[in-house]
PQR file of N, CA, C, O and H, with PARSE charges and radii, in Angstrom:
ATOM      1  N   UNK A   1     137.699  40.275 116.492 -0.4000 1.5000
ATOM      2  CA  UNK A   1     137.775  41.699 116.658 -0.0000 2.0000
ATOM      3  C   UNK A   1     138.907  42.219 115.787  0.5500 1.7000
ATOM      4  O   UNK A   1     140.001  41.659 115.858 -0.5500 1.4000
ATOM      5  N   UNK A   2     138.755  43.067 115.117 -0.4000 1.5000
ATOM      6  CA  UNK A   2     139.564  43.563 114.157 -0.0000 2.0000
ATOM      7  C   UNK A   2     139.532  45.488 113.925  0.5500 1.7000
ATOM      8  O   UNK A   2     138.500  46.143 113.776 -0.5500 1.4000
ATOM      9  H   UNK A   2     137.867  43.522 115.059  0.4000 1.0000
ATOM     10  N   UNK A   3     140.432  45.845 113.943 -0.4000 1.5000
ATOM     11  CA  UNK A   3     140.516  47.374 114.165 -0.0000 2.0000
ATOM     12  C   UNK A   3     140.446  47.376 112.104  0.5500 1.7000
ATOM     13  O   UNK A   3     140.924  46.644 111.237 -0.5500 1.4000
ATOM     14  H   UNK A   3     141.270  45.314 114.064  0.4000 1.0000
ATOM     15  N   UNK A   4     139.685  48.476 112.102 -0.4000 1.5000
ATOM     16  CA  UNK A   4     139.271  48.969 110.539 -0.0000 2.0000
ATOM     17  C   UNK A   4     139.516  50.614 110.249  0.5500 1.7000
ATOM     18  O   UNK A   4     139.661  51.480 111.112 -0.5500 1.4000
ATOM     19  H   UNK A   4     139.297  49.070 112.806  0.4000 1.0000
ATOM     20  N   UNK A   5     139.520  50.757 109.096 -0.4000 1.5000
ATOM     21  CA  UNK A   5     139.592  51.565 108.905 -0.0000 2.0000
ATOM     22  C   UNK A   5     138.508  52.411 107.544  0.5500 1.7000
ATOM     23  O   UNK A   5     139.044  52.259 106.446 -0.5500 1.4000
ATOM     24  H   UNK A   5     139.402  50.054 108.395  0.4000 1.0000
ATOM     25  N   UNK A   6     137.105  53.252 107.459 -0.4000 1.5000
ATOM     26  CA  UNK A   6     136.576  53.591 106.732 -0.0000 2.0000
ATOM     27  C   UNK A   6     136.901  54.351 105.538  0.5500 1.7000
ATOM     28  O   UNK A   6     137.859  55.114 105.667 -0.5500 1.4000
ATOM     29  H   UNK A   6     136.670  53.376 108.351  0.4000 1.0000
ATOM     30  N   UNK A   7     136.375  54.323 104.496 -0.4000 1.5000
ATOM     31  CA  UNK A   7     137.285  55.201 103.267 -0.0000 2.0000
ATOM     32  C   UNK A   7     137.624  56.299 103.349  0.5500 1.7000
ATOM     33  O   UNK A   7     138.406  56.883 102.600 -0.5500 1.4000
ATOM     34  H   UNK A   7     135.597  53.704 104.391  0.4000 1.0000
ATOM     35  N   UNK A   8     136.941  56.811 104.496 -0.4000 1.5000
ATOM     36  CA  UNK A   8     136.714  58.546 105.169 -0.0000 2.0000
ATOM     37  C   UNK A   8     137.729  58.680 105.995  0.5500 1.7000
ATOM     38  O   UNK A   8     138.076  59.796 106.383 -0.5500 1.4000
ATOM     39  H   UNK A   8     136.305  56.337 105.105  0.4000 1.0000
ATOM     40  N   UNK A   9     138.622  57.049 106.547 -0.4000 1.5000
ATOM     41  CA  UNK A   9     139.632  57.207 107.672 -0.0000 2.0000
ATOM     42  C   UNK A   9     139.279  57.280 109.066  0.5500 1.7000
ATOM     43  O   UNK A   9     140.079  57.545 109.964 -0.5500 1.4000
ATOM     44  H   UNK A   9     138.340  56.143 106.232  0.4000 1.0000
ATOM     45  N   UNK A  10     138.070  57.039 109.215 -0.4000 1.5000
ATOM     46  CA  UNK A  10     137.388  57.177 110.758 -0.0000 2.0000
ATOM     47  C   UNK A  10     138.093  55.387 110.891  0.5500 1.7000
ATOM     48  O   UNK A  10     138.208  54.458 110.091 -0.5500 1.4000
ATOM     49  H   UNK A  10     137.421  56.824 108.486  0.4000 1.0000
ATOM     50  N   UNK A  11     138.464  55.608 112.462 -0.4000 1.5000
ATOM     51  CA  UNK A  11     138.797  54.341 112.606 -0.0000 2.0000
ATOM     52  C   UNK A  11     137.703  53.612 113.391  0.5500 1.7000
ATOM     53  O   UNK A  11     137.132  54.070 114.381 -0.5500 1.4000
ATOM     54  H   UNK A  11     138.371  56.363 113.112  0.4000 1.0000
ATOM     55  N   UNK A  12     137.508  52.551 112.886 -0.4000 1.5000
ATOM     56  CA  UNK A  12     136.550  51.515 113.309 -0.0000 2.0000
ATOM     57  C   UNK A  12     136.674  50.044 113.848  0.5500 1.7000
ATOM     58  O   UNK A  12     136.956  49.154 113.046 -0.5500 1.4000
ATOM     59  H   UNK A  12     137.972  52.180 112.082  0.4000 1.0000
ATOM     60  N   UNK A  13     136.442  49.708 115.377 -0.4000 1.5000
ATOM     61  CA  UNK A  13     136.391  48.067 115.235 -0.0000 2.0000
ATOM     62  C   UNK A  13     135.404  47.534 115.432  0.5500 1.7000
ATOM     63  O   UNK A  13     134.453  47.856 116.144 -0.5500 1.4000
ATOM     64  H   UNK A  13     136.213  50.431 116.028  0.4000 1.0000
ATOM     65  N   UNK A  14     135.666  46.220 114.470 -0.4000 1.5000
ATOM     66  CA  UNK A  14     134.659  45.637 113.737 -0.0000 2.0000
ATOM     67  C   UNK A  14     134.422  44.253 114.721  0.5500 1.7000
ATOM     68  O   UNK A  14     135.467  44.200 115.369 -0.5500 1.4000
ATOM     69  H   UNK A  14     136.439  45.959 113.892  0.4000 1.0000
ATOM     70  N   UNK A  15     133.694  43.290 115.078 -0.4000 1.5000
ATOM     71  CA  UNK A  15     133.405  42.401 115.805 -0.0000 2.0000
ATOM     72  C   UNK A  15     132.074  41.586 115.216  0.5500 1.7000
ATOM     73  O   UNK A  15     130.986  42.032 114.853 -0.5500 1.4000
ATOM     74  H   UNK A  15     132.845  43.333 114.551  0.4000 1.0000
ATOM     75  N   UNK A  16     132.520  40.386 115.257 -0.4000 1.5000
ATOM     76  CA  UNK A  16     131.153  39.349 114.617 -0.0000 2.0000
ATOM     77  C   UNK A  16     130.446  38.772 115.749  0.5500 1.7000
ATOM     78  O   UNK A  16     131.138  37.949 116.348 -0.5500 1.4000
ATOM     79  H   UNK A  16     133.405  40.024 115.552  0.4000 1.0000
ATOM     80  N   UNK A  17     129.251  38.953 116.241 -0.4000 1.5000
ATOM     81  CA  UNK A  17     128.327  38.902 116.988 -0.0000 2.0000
ATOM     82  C   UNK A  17     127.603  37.694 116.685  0.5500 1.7000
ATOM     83  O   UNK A  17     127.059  37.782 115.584 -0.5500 1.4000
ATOM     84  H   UNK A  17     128.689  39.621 115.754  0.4000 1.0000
ATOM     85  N   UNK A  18     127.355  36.338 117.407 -0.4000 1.5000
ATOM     86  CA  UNK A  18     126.564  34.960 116.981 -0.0000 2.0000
ATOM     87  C   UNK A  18     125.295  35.855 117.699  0.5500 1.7000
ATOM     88  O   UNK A  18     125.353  36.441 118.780 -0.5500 1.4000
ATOM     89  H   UNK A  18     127.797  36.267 118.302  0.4000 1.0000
ATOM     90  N   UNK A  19     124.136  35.779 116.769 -0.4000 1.5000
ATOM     91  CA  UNK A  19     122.523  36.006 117.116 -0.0000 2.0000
ATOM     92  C   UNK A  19     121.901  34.728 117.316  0.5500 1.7000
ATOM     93  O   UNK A  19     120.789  34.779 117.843 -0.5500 1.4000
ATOM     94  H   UNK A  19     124.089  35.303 115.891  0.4000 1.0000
ATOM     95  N   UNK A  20     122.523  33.151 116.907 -0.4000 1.5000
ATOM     96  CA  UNK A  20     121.664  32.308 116.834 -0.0000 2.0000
ATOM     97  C   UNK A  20     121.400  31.340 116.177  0.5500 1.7000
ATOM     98  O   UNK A  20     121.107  30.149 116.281 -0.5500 1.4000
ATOM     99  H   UNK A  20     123.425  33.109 116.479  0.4000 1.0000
ATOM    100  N   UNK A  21     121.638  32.432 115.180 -0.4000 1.5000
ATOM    101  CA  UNK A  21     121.498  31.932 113.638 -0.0000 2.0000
ATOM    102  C   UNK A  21     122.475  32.221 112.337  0.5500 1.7000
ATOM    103  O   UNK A  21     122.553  31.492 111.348 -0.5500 1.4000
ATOM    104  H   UNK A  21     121.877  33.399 115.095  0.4000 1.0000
ATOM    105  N   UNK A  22     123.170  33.396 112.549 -0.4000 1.5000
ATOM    106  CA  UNK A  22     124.405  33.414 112.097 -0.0000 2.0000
ATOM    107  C   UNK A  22     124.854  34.527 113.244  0.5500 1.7000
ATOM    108  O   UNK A  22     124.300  34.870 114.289 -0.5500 1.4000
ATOM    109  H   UNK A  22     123.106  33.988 113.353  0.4000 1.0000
ATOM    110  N   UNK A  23     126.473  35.080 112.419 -0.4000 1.5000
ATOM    111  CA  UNK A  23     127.524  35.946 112.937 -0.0000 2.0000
ATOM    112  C   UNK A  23     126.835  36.956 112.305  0.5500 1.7000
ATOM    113  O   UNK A  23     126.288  36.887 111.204 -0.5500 1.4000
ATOM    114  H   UNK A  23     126.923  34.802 111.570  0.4000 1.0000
ATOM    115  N   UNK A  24     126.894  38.010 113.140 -0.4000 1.5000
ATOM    116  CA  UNK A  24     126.312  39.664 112.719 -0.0000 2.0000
ATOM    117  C   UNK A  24     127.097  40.346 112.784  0.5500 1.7000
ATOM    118  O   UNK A  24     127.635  40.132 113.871 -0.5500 1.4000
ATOM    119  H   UNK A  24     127.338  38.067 114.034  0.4000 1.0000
ATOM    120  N   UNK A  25     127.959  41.712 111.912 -0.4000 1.5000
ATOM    121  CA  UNK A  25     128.720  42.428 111.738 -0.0000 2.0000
ATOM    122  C   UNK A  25     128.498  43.313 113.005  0.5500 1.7000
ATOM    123  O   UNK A  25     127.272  43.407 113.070 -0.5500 1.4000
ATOM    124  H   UNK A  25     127.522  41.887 111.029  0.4000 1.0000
ATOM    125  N   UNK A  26     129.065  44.045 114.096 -0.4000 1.5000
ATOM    126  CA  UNK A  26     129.196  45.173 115.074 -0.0000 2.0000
ATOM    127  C   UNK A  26     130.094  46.144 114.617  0.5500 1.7000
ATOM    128  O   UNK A  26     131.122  45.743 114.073 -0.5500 1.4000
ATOM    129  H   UNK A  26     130.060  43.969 114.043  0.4000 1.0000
ATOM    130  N   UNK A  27     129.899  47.350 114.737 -0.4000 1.5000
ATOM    131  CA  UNK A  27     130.736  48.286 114.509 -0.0000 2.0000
ATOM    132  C   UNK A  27     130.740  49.258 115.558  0.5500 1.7000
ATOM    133  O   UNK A  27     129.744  49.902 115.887 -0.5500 1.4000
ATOM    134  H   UNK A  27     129.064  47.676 115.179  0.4000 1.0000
ATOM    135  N   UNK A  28     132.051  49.373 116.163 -0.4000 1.5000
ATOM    136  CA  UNK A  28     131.973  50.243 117.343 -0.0000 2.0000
ATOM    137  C   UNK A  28     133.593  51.756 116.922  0.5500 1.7000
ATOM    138  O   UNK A  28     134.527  51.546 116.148 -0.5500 1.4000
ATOM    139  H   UNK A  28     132.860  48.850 115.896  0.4000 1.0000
ATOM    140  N   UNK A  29     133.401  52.882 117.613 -0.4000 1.5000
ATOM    141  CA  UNK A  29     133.628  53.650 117.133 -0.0000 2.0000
ATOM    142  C   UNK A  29     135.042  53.596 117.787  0.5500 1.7000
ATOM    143  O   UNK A  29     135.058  53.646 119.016 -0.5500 1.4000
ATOM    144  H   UNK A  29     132.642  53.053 118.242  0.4000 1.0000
ATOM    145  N   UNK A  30     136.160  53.507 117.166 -0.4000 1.5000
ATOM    146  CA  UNK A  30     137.461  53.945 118.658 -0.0000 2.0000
ATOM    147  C   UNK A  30     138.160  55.166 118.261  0.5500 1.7000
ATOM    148  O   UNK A  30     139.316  55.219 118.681 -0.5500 1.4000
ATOM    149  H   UNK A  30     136.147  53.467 116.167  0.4000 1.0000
ATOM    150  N   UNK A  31     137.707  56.309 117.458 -0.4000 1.5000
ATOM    151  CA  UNK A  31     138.464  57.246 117.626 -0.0000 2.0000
ATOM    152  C   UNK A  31     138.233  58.317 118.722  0.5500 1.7000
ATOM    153  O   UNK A  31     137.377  59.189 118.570 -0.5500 1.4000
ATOM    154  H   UNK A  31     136.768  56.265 117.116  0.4000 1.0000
ATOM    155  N   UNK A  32     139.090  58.230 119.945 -0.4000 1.5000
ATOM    156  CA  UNK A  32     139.384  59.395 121.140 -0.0000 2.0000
ATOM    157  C   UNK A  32     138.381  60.272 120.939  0.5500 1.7000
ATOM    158  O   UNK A  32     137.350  60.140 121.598 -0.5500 1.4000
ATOM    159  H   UNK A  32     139.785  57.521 120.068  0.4000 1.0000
ATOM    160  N   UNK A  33     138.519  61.391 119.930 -0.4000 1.5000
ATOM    161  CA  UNK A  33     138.451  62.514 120.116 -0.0000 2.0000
ATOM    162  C   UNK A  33     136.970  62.778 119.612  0.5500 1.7000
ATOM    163  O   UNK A  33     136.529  63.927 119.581 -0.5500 1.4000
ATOM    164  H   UNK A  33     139.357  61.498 119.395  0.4000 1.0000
ATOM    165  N   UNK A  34     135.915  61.250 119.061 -0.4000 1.5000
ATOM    166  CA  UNK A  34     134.590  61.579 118.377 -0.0000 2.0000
ATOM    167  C   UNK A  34     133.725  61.429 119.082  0.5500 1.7000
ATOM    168  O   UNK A  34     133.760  60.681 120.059 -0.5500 1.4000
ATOM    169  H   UNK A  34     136.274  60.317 119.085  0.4000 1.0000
ATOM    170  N   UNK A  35     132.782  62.099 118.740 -0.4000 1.5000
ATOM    171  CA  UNK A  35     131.598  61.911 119.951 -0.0000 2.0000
ATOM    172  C   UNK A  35     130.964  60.715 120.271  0.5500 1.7000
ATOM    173  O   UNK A  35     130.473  60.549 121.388 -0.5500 1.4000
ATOM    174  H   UNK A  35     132.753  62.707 117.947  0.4000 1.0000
ATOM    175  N   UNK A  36     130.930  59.969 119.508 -0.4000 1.5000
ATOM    176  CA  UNK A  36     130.588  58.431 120.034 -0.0000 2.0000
ATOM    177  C   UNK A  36     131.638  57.599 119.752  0.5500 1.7000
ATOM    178  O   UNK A  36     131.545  56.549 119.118 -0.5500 1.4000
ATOM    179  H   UNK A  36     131.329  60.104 118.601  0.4000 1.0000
ATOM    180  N   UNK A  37     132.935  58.204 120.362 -0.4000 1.5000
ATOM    181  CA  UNK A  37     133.739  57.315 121.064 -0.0000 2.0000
ATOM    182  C   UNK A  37     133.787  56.131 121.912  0.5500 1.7000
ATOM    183  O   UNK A  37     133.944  56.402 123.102 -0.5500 1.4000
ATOM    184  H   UNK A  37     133.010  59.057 120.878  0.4000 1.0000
ATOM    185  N   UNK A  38     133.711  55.098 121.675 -0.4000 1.5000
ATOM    186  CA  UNK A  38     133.645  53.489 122.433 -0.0000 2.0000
ATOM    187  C   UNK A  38     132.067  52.843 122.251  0.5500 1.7000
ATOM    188  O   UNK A  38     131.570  51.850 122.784 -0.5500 1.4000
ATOM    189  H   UNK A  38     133.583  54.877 120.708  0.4000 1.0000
ATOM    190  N   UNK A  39     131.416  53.944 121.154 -0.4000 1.5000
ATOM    191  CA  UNK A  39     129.787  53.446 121.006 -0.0000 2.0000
ATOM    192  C   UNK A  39     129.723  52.408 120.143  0.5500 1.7000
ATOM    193  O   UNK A  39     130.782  51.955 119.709 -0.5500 1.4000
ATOM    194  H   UNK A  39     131.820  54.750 120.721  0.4000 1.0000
ATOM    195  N   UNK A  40     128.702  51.945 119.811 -0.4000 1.5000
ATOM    196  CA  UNK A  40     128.328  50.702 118.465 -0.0000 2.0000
ATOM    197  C   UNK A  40     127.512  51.733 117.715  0.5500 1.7000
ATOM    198  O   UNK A  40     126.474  52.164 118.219 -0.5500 1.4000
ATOM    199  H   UNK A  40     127.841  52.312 120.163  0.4000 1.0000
ATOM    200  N   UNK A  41     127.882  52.094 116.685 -0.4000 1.5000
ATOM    201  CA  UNK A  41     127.635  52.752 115.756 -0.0000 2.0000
ATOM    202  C   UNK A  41     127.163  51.935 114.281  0.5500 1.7000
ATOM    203  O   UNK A  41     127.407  50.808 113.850 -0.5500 1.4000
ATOM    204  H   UNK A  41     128.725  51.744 116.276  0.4000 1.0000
ATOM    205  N   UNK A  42     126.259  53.261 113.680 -0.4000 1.5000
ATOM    206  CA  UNK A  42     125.880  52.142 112.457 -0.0000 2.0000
ATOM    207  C   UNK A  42     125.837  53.054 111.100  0.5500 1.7000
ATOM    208  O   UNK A  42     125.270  52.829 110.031 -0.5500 1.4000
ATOM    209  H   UNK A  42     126.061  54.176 114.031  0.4000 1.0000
ATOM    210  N   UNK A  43     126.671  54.213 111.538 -0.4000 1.5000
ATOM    211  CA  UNK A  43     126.752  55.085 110.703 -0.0000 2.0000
ATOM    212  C   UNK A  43     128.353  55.693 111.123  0.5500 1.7000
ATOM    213  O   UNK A  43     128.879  55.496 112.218 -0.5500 1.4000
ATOM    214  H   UNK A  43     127.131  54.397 112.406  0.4000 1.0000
ATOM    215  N   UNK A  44     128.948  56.434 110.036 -0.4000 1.5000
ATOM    216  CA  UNK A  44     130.431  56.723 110.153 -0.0000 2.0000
ATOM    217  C   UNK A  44     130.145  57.679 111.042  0.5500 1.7000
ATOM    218  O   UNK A  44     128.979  58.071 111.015 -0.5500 1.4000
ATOM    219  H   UNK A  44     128.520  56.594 109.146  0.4000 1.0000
ATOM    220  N   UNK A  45     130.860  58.171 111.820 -0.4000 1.5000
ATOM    221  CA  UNK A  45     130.738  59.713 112.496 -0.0000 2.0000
ATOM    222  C   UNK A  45     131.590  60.450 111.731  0.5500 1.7000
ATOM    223  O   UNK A  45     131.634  61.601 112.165 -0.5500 1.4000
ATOM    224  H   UNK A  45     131.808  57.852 111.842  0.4000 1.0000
ATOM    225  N   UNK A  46     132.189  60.307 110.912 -0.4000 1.5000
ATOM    226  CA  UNK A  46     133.570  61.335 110.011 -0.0000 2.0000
ATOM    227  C   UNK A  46     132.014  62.158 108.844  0.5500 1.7000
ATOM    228  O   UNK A  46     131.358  63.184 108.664 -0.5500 1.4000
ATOM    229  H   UNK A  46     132.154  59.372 110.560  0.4000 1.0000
ATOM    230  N   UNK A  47     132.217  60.654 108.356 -0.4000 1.5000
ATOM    231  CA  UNK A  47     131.070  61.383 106.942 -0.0000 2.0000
ATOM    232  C   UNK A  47     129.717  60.994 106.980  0.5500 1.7000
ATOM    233  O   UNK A  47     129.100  61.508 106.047 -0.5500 1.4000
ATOM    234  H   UNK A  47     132.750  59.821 108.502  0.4000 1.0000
ATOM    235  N   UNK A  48     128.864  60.120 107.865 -0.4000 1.5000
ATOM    236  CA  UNK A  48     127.462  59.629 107.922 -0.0000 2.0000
ATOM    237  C   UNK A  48     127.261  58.767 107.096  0.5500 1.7000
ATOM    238  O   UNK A  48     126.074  58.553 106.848 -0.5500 1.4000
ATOM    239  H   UNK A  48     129.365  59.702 108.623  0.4000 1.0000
ATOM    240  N   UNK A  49     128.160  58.053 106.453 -0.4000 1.5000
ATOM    241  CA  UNK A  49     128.031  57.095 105.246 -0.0000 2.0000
ATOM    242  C   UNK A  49     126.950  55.033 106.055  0.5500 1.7000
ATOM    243  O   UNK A  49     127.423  54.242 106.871 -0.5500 1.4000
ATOM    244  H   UNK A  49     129.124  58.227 106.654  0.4000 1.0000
ATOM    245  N   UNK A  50     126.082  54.980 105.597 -0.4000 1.5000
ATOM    246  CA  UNK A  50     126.136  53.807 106.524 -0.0000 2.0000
ATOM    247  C   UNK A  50     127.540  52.532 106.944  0.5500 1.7000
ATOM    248  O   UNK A  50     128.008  52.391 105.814 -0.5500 1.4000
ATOM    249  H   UNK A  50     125.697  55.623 104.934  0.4000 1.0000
ATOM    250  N   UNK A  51     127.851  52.196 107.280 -0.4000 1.5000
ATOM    251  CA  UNK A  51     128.724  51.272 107.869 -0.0000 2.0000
ATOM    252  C   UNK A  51     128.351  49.681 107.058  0.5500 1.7000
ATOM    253  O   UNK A  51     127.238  49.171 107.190 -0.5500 1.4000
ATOM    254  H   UNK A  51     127.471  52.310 108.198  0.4000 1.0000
ATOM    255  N   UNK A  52     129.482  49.013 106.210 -0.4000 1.5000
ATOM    256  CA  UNK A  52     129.478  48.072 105.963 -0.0000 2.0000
ATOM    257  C   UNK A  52     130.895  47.324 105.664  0.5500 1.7000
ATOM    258  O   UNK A  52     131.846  48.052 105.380 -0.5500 1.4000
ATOM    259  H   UNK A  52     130.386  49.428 106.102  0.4000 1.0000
ATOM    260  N   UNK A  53     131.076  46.031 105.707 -0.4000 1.5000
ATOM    261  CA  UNK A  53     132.214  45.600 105.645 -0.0000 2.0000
ATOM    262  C   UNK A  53     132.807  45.214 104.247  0.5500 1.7000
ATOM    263  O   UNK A  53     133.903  44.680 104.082 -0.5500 1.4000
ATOM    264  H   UNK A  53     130.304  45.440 105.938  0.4000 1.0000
ATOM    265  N   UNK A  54     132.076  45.501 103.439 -0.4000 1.5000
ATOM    266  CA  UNK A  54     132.506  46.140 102.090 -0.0000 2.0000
ATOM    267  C   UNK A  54     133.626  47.311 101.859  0.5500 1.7000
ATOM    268  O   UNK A  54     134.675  47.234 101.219 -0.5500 1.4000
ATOM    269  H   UNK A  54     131.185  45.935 103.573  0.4000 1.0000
ATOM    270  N   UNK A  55     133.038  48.496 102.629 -0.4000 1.5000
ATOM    271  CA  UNK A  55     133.819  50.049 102.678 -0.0000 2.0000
ATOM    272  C   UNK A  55     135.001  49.788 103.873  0.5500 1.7000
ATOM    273  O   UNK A  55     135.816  50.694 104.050 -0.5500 1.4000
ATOM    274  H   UNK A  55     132.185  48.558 103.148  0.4000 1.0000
ATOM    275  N   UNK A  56     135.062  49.008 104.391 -0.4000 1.5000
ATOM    276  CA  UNK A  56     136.305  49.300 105.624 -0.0000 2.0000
ATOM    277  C   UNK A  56     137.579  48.870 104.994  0.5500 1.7000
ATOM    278  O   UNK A  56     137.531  47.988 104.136 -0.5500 1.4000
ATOM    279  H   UNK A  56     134.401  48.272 104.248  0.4000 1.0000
ATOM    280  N   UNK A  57     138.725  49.409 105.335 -0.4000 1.5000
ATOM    281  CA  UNK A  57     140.261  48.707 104.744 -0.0000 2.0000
ATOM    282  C   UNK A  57     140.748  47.985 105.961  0.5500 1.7000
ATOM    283  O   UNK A  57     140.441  48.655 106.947 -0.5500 1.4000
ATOM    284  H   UNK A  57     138.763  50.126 106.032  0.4000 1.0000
ATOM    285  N   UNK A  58     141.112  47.358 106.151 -0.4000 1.5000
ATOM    286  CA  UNK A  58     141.662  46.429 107.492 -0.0000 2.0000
ATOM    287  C   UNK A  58     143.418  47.280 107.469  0.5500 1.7000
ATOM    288  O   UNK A  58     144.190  47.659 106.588 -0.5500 1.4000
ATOM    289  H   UNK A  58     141.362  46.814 105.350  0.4000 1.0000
ATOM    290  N   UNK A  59     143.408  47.271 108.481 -0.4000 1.5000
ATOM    291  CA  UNK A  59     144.625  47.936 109.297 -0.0000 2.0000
ATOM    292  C   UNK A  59     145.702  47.022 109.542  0.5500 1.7000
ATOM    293  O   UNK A  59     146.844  47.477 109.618 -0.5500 1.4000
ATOM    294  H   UNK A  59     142.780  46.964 109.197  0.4000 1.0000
ATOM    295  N   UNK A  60     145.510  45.903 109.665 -0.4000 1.5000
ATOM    296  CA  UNK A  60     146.607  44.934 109.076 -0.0000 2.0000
ATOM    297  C   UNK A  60     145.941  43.156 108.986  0.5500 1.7000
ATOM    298  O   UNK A  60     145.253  42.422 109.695 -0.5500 1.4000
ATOM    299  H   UNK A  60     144.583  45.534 109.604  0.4000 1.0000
ATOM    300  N   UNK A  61     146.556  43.094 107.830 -0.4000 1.5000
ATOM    301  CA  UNK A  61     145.569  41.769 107.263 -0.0000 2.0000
ATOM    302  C   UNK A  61     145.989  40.802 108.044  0.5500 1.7000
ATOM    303  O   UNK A  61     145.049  40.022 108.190 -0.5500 1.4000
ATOM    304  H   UNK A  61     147.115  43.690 107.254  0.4000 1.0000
ATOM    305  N   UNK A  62     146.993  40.419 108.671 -0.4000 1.5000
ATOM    306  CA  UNK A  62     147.200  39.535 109.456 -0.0000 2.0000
ATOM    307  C   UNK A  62     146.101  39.192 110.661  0.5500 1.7000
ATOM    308  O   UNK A  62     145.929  38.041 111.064 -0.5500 1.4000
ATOM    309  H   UNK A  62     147.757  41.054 108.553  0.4000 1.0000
ATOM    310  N   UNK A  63     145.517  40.130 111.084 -0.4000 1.5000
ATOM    311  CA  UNK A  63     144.302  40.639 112.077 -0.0000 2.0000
ATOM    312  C   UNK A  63     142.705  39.834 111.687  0.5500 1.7000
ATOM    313  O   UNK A  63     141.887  39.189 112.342 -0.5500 1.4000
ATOM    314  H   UNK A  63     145.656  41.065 110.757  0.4000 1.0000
ATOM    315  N   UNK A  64     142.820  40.286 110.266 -0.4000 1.5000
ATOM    316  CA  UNK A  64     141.990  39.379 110.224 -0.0000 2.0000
ATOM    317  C   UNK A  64     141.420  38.045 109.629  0.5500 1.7000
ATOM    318  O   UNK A  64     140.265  37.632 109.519 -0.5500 1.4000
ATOM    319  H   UNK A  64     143.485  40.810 109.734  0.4000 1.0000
ATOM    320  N   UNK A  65     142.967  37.373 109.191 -0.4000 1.5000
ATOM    321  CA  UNK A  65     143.238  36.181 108.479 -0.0000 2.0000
ATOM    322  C   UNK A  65     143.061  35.262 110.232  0.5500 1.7000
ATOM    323  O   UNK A  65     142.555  34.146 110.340 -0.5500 1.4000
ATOM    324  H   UNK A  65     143.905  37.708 109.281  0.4000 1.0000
ATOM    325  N   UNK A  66     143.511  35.931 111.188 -0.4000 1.5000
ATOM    326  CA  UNK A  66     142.894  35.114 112.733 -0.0000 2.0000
ATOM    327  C   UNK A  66     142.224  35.961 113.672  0.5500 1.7000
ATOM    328  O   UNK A  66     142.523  36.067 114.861 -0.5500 1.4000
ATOM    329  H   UNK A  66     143.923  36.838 111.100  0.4000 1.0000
ATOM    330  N   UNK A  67     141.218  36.612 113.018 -0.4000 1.5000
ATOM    331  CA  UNK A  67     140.263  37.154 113.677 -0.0000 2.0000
ATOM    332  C   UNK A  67     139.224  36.282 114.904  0.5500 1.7000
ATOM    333  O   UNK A  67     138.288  35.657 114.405 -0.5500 1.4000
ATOM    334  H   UNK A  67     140.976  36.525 112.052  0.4000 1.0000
ATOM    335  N   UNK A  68     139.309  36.246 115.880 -0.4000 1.5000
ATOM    336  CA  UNK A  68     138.437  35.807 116.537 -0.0000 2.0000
ATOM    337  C   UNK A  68     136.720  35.932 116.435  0.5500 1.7000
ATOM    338  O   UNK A  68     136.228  37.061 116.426 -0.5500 1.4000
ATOM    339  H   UNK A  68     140.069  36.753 116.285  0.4000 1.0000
ATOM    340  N   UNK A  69     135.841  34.725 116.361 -0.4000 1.5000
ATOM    341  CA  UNK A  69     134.100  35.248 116.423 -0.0000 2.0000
ATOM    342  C   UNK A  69     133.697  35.706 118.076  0.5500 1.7000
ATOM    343  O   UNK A  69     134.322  35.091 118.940 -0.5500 1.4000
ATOM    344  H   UNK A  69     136.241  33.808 116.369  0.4000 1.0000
ATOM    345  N   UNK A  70     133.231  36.187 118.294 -0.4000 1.5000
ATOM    346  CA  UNK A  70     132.435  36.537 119.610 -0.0000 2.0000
ATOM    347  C   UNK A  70     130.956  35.746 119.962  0.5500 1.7000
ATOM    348  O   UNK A  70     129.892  36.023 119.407 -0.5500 1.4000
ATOM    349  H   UNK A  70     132.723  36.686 117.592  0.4000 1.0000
ATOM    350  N   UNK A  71     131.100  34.923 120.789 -0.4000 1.5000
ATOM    351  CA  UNK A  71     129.288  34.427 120.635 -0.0000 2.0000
ATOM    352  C   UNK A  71     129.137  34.877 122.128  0.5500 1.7000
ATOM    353  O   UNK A  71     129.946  35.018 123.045 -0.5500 1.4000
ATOM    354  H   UNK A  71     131.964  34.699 121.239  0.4000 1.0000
ATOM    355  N   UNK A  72     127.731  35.052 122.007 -0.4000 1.5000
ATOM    356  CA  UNK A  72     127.362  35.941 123.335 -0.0000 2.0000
ATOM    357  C   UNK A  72     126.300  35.079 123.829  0.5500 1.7000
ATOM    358  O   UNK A  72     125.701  35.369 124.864 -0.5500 1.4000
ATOM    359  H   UNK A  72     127.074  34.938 121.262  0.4000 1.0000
TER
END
């Protein structure tokens, strides 16, 4: 789990999801004040840009040099 940040500045955390077969990118929304606040989102809510882990800046790299996987 890793807190992100989009080029637009919407803040985002990011979480790798095991399906099975590999880890799947999650993107859930944590800024307070947006309407899908605490949702899994797959689009920015700032600018509508789709969501990929290409466009995010990490909020501090240490975060995710020991990022934890999530298997469900």
């Amino acid at each position: 789990m890793v807190f992100m940040r989009h080029g637009c500045g919407h803040r985002i955390w990011l979480v790798y999801r095991w399906t099975g077969i590999r880890y799947r990118p999650e993107y859930r929304d944590e800024e307070e004040e947006s309407p899908t606040a605490g949702e899994y989102i797959t689009h920015c809510p700032t600018c509508g840009e789709f969501l990929s882990t290409d466009d995010l800046l990490a909020e501090n790299t240490y975060l995710i040099e020991h990022a934890y996987l999530v298997a469900d």
